[in-house]
C-alpha positions, 0 to 999 in steps of 0.5 A: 873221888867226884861222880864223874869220876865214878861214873866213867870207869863204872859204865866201862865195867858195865858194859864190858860184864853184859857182854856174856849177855851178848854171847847168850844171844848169840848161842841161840841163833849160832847152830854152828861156831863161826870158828875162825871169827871166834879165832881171831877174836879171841887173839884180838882180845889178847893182843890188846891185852899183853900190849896194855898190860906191858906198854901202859900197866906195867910202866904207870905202876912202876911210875908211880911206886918210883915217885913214892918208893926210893932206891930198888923198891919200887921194881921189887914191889913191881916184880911182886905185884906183877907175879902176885897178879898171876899167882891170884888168877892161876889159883882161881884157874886151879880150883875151877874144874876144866869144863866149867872154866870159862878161860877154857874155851868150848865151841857151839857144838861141843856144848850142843852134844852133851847129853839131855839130863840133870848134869846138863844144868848143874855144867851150865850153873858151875859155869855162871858161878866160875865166870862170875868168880873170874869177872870179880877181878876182872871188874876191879882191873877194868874200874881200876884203870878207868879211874887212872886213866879213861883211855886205858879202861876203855881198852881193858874194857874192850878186850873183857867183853871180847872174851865174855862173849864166849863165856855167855855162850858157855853158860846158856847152851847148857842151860838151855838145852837143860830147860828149854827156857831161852829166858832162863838161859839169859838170865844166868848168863848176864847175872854172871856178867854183872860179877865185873860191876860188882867188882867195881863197886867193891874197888870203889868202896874198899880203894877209893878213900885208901888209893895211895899212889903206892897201892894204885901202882900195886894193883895196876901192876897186878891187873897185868899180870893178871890180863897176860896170865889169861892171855898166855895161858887160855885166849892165844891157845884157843885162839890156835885151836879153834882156827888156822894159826894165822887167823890167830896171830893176825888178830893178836897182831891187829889187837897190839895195832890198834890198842897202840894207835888209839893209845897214841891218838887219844893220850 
């Protein structure tokens, strides 16, 4: 793998983890949740990611475990991956308490009215350490699919950062209102973004002298799994709850467009 090649993918996983950055400043201004922005949003996030993960994932990886594996193989291992992928991220999701889950989304004022006390940064604290555990994987799909293709991880990385936002939020509120600092509040909050390029270096470190076209198949297939397993199970129910359900699936609807168009456009 040459410099570029990392470099691309990297900046894409970067930037997508500051994103909870952007969130925290958000959560200082914000003395009420825009709850329809934050509907659409979120089905925006979503919409890109099952179209992505249907449309371009799914169809390299089996590509790719096809040209290498003969016979049935290849869609056994697609289905494997597939399923392993959100076996993995339903897992992390199992362990994570409801609260501090960052998948599970919390507006402004639900976060504003807990009580002024020491449990009130310990939420704040267990939330950075789940996000950083979610953004982990995270990091490695958005990198993954850079590498394969640049157009695919600016996508992926679009719709991370789309739902880092209120992740961001999720941890400084807390901690803000624990410490009074704003400074310290940010600081948690993008440290558990930085988690995403952690992970990229990871994937870089530990897949690139070992990335057969079978093992990339395998983990593009996993990353949508894992993309429509947090887009079924967390971003579209948030998405309905916290606006009209047409808010919802006008920005589910959006998101499919316009990852289908600049698909199209830039391939």
């Amino acid at each position: 793998m040459t410099m570029q090649q990392f470099i691309i993918p990297f900046v894409l996983t970067l930037v997508a983890g500051l994103a909870t950055g952007v969130g925290s400043a958000i959560a200082f201004v914000a003395k009420h949740t825009n709850r329809r922005l934050l509907s659409f949003s979120l089905g925006l996030s979503g919409g890109v990611m099952i179209y992505v993960s249907f449309v371009e994932l799914m169809p390299q990886g089996n590509d790719l475990l096809a040209g290498a594996i003969a016979g049935k193989g290849a869609e056994w291992i697609t289905l494997l991956a597939f399923f392993g992928g959100m076996a993995l991220i339903g897992l992390i999701d199992h362990l994570v308490p409801s609260f501090e889950n960052p998948h599970e989304a919390h507006s402004v004022e639900d976060l504003q009215q807990k009580p002024r006390e020491t449990k009130l940064m310990r939420v704040g604290l267990m939330s950075a350490l789940a996000i950083a555990i979610h953004n982990f994987p995270e990091g490695i799909a958005t990198f993954t699919a850079g590498m394969s293709d640049p157009t695919l991880g600016l996508a992926i990385a679009i719709a991370v950062a789309i739902h880092n936002i209120p992740e961001g939020i999720a941890v400084s509120v807390p901690i803000f209102y624990a410490t009074g600092s704003r400074r310290q509040a940010f600081y948690w909050s993008l440290l558990s973004g930085l988690a995403e390029p952690l992970g990229a270096l990871v994937a870089w470190l530990l897949l690139a002298s070992i990335l057969t076209p079978v093992l990339l198949g395998c983990v593009l297939i996993g990353v949508a799994g894992i993309m429509v397993y947090i887009s079924l199970d967390e971003l579209l129910p948030a998405a309905r709850e916290y606006g009209e359900a047409h808010t919802a699936i006008f920005g589910i609807v959006l998101g499919m467009a316009i990852m289908a168009v600049s698909l199209v456009a830039l391939g």
